[in-house]
Structures are given as C-alpha cells and as structure tokens.
C-alpha positions as CSV (number, residue, x, y, z in Angstrom):
1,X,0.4,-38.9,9.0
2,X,0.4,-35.6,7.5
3,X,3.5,-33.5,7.3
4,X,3.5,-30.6,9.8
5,X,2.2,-27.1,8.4
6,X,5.6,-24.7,7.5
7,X,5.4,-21.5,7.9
8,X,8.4,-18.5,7.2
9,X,9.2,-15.7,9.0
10,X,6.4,-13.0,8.1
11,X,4.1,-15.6,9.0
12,X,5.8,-16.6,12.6
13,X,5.6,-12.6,12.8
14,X,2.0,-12.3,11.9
15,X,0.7,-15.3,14.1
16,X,1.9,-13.5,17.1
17,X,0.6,-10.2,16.2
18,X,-3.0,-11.7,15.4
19,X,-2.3,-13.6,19.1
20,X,-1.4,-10.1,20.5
21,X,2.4,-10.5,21.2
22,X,4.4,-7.0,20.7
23,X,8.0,-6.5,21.1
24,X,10.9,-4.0,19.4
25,X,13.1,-6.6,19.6
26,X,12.3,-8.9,17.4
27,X,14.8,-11.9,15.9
28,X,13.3,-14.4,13.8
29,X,16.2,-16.1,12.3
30,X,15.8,-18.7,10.4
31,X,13.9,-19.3,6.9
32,X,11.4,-22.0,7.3
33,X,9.7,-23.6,10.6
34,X,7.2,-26.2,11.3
35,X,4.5,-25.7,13.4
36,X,4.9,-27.5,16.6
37,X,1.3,-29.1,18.3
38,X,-0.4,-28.4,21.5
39,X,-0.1,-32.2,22.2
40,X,3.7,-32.1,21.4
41,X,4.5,-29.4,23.5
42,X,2.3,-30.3,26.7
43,X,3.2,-34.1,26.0
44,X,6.6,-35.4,24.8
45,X,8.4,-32.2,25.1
46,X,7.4,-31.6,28.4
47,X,8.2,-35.1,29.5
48,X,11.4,-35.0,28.0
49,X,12.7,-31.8,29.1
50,X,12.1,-32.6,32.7
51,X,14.0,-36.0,32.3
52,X,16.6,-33.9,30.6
53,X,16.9,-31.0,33.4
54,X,16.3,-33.7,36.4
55,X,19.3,-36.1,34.8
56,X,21.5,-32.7,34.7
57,X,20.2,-31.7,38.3
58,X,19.0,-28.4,36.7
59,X,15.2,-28.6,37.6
60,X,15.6,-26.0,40.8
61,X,15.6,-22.2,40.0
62,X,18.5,-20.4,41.2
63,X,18.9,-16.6,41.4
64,X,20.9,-15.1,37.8
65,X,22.5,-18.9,37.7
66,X,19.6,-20.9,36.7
67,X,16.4,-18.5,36.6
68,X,13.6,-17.5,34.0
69,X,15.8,-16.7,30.8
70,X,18.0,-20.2,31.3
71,X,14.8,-22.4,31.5
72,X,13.6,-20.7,28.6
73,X,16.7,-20.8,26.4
74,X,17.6,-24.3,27.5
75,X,13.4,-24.9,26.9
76,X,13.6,-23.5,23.0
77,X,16.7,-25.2,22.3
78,X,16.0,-28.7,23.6
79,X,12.3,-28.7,21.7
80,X,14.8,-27.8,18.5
81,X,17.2,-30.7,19.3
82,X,13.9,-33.0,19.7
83,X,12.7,-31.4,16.3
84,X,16.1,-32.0,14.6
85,X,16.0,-35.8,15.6
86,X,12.4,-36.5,13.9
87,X,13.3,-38.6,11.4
88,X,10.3,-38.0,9.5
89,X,10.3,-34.0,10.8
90,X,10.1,-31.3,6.8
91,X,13.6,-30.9,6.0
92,X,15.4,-27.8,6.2
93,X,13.0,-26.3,9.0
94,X,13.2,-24.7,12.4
95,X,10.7,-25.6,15.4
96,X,8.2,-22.9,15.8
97,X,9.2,-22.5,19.5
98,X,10.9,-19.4,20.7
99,X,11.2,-17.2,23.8
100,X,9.6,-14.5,25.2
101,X,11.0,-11.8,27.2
102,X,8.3,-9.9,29.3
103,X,7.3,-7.5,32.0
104,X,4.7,-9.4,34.3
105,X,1.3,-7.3,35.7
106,X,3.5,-7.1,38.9
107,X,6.0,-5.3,37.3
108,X,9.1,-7.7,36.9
109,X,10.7,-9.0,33.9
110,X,10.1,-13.0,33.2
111,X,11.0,-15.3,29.8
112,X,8.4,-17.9,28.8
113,X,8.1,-19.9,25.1
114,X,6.0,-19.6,22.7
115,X,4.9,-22.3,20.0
116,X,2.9,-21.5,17.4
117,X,0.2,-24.7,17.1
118,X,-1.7,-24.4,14.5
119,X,-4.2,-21.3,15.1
120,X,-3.2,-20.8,18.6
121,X,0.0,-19.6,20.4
122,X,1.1,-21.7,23.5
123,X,2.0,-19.7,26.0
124,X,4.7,-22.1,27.8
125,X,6.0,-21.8,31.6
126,X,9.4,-23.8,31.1
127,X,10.2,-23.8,34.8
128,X,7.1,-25.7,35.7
129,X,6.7,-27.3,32.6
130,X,2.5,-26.0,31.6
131,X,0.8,-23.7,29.9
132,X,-0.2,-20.3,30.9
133,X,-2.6,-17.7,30.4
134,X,-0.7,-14.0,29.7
135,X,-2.4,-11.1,30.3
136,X,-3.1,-8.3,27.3
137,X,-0.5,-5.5,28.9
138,X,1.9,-9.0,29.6
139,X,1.5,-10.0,25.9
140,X,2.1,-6.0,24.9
141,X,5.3,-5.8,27.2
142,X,7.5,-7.6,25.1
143,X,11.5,-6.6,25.1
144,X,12.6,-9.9,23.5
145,X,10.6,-12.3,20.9
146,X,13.3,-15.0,19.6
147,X,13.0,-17.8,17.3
C-alpha cells in the first residue's frame, strides 16, 4: 500500500483556493497532514462516527446544544482520533479534515468539513453523514476555515 500523499500548510491553503473556498479567518495549525481519501471519509469514517454519536446518544440535532458547529467539531476531531490510531498512518502528521464555517444561499450560517482527497475537496455534511455540493457564493462566504 502506498503511503498517503503529505501535504503542509501553504499547500492545505492552496488546495482550497484552487477548490474555491475563501475565508478571513483562516487557522491552519499544524505542520504536516496526510491527505485523507474519498473512500475513507464516505466509508469507515462515516460508519464509525455514527456508531460513535449513536453509542453517546448524540446523533439528534438540538438548538445551540448539539447543532451545526458541534457535529462539525466533534466530525474533524473524531476523523483525527481515527487518523492518530492508524498504525501504519506517516508519522508526525495531521488529517487533512477541517471545518468550515459558512453563510448558506438562504442566508444562515452552517459548519460543514472539508477533506482534502487527493485533487478534490469533499465537501462533508457531518450531521447526516454525506457529501454535499456548496454553491460558488457558499464556498466564497467563509468566516471560519480550521484545520
């Protein structure tokens, strides 16, 4: 099996500009990351997290208790804790999952992940656990990128 591709900050920058993703509040904070894959995040992460949130009774979203930015903070951290136990995972590396904070084409604010998979950026819907489609003006409405 080949090792997964690493990529630094400027470059987990630059695949999110070349995928159209704009914020001013950027935090990219750590040093290396491997790139996560479409079949990992859709597959075993997905799987898992929902075994996670339904053994924790935390699958049902609950106004300001347990709403957008929790399933997408608890989402970017748990796909770090699966990266972390990868026995085989590049050592000293991050997951290229983050967050992303956003003002929807109806107008309201929502938090989503991102993984960066090779040459494409999965936009990921944590609270119903599948990729979605963003629009440009969602994508340019950034107020939080974090990874």
């Amino acid at each position: 099996m080949s090792e997964p591709k690493q990529l630094d900050k400027d470059q987990i920058m630059m695949a999110l500009a070349r995928a159209g993703y704009r914020s001013d509040n950027w935090s990219i904070a750590d040093r290396k990351y491997a790139m996560a894959t479409r079949g990992f995040v859709m597959g075993v992460f997905s799987g898992a997290l929902w075994t996670f949130q339904a053994f924790f009774k935390v699958l049902n979203w609950t106004e300001e208790a347990n709403d957008c930015d929790d399933f997408a903070r608890l989402a970017a951290t748990f796909a770090q804790i699966l990266h972390f136990l990868t026995p085989d995972r590049p050592p000293a590396t991050a997951l290229a999952v983050g967050e992303f904070w956003y003002r929807t084409d109806e107008g309201s604010g929502h938090a989503i992940n991102l993984a960066i998979c090779g040459d494409e950026v999965v936009a990921y819907e944590p609270q119903k656990r599948y990729d979605v489609q963003l629009s440009d003006a969602e994508k340019d409405s950034g107020m939080l990128i974090r990874f």
